[in-house]
N, C-alpha and C positions, 0 to 999 in steps of 0.2 A: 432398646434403640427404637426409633421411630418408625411408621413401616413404610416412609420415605429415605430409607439408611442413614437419614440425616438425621446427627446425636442433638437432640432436645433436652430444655432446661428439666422435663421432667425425667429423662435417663442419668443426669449429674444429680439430681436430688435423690432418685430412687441409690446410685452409687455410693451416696455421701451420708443418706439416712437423715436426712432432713426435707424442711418443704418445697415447695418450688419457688414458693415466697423468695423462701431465706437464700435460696442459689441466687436468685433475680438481684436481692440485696446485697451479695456477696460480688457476683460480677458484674454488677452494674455500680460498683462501691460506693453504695449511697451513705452519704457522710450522717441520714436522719435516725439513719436504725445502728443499735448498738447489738453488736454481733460477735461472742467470743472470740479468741485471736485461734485457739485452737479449731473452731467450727468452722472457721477462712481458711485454715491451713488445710481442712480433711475436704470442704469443697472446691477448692483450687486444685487439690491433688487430684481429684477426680474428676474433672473437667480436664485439666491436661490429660491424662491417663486416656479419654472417653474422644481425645483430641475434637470436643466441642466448641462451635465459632459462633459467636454473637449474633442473631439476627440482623440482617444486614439495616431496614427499616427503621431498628430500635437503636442501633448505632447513630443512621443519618440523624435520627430526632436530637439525639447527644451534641452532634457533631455541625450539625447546621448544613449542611449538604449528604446527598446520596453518595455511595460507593459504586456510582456507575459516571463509567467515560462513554462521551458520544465521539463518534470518526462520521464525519463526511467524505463521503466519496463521489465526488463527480463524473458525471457523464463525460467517456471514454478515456476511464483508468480502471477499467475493470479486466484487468488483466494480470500477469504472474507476478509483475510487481506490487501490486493488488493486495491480490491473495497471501501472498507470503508477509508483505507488511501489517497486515491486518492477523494474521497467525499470531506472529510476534507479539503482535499491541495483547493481544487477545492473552498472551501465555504469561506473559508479565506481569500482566494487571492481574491476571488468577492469583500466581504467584505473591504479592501483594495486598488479597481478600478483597481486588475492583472487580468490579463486572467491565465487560463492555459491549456499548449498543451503537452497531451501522446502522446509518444512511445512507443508503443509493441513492443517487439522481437529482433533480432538481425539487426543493422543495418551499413549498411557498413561506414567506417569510411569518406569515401570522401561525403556519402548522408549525413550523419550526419553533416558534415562540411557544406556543399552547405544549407540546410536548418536554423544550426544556423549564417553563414553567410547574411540570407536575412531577419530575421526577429530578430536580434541583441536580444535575448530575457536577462530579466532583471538577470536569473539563471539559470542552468543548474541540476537539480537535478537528481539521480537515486536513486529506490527504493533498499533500504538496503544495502547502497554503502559500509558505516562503516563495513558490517559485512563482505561481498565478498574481502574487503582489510585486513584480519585475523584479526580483529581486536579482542581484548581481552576482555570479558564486564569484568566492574568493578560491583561490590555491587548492584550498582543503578540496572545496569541491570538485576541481579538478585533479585531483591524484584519487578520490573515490568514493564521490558523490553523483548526483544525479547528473552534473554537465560531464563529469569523466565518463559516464556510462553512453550518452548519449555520443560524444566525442570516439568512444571504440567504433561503432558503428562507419563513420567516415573515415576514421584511421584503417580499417579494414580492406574498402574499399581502393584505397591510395595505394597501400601496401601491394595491392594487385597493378597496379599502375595504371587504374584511375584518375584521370586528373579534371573531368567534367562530369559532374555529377548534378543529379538534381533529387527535391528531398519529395516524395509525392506524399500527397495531407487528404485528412479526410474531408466530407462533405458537410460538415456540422464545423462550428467553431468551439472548440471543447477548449477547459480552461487552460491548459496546458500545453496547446500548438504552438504559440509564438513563443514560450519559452524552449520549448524543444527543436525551435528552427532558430529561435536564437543561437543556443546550445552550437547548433550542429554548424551556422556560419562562422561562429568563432572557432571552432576547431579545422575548419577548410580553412581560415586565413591563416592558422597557425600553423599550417601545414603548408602552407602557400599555396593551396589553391584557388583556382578562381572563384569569386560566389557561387553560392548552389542555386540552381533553378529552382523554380517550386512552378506548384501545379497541383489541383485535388483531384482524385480517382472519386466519382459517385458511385452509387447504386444508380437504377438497376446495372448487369452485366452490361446492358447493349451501350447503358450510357457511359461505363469506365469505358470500356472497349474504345471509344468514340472520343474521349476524353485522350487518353492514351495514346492513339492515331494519330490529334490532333497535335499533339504535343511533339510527337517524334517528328513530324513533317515542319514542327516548326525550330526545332533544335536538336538535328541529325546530328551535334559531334558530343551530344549526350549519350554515355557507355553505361552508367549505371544508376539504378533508383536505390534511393537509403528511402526506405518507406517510416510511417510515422509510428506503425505498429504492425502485428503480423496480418492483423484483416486487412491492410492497405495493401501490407504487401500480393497477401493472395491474391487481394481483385487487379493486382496490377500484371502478378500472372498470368492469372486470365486472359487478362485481353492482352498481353503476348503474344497467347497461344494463337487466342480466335482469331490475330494479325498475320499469324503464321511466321511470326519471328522466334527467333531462338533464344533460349538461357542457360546460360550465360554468356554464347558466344554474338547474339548478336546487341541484349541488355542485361546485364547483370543484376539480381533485385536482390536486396539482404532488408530482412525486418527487424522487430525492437521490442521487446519485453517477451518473451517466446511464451507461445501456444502449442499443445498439442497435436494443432491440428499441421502446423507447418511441416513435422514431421512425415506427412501422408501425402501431400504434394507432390507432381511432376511437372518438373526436378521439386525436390523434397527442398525445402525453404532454410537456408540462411540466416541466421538470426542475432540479437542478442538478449540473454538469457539473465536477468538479474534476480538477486536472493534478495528480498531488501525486511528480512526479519528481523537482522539487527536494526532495522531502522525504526520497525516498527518497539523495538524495546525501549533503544534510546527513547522516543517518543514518552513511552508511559512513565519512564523514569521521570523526566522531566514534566509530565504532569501531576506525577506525586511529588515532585521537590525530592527527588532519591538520587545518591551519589549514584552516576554514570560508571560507574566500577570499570574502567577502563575500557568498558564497549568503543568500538568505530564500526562505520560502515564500511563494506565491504566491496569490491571492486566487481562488475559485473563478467562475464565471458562471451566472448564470441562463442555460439554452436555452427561449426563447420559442414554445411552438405552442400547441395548440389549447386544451388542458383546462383552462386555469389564469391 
């Protein structure tokens, strides 16, 4: 074996007792060379046995495309929904003999180009592409997709007996705010509440703090924040605190794709918690054209502590 543990055409040759020619000829079934039936039979054998996989380069050249998937990931979705969809994509596509290569962040259209120009990869994906293109969910999506996940978050809130809420947003316009405040107005009207407020928490602290103030002074029969993610929610704690107001008795906060860090907050943070690695499966499935094998996504959860 190789002394990269990875089985090489010259470990099936040394197995099979021939060259590494005739392996190369054998599993790459070049129709030019004439190659006993029994010599295919004894190097097949031992290429499975050796559980040997074709260079992945030497496939693309075959195949007209590489065995790597690209995932874009935009700025402010790097978070558990994040990570665990990108797990998925990642275990799948293994599964499958794809690689797969992120993208963080914004990138320029000609680097992006230059890159999927050299490595021809087999798809092109971005995270939560359907929804940044206005996309509308259907049903499906609400019984447990991204708008049903988003929708727990306000149904939460109500359930406490909430009925003025407002939704606080970050200070960037990241691709996915106005789908997620779409999201969350549809689920207030279908709960019959009134519209949700909105309002961005910035950086620095002094400015959320100021930001926050500003807002309470101007819609005192607002009880509670459904923040846009858990760092909105923290800065919105924050300047709670440094207002000297209370949580959850005087503003209740609950956040959205849970962190870590929510957990270590006073009051410890409120959240909602989504697994989205079967999404990221679905995902690779359908960029190899592979039966969906009854995969669905999964319904997210409330995490229950203190603020909310």
């Amino acid at each position: 074996m190789g002394r990269s543990g990875r089985v090489t055409l010259s470990d099936v040759a040394k197995a099979s007792g021939v060259s590494r020619a005739t392996v190369s000829f054998v599993l790459n079934d070049d129709p030019r060379q004439t190659i006993s039936t029994a010599t295919r039979e004894r190097v097949m054998e031992a290429a499975q046995d050796l559980g040997y996989v074709p260079h992945g380069i030497a496939r693309a050249l075959r195949e007209g495309s590489s065995r790597i998937v690209v995932l874009y990931v935009d700025r402010g979705m790097e978070g558990n929904f994040s990570r665990s969809y990108v797990r998925g994509l990642d275990e799948e596509l293994a599964e499958h003999d794809h690689v797969l290569l992120v993208r963080h962040g914004y990138a320029a259209p000609e680097t992006t180009q230059k890159i999927l120009d050299a490595i021809v990869p087999r798809a092109v994906l971005r995270l939560g592409e359907v929804y940044m293109r206005g996309h509308e969910p259907d049903e499906q999506d609400w019984e447990n997709g991204f708008a049903a996940n988003a929708a727990l978050q306000i149904g939460y809130l109500a359930e406490r007996g909430h009925t003025r809420i407002a939704m606080a947003l970050p200070d960037h316009d990241f691709p996915l705010t106005e789908a997620r405040l779409g999201f969350a107005q549809e689920a207030a009207r279908r709960l019959g509440l009134p519209p949700l407020e909105r309002f961005v928490v910035p950086r620095p602290r002094a400015a959320g703090t100021a930001a926050v103030e500003a807002f309470r002074a101007a819609h005192s029969e607002v009880t509670a924040l459904a923040a846009f993610d858990d760092d909105i929610a923290l800065r919105s704690l924050t300047a709670l605190k440094d207002l000297g107001l209370r949580v959850p008795e005087d503003m209740a906060v609950i956040g959205f794709d849970e962190t870590e860090y929510g957990s270590l907050s006073s009051p410890a943070l409120s959240t909602v918690h989504i697994d989205a690695e079967i999404l990221g499966r679905l995902a690779a499935r359908g960029a190899l054209g592979i039966d969906l094998g009854g995969l669905a996504p999964v319904l997210g959860r409330i995490v229950v502590r203190a603020s909310a």
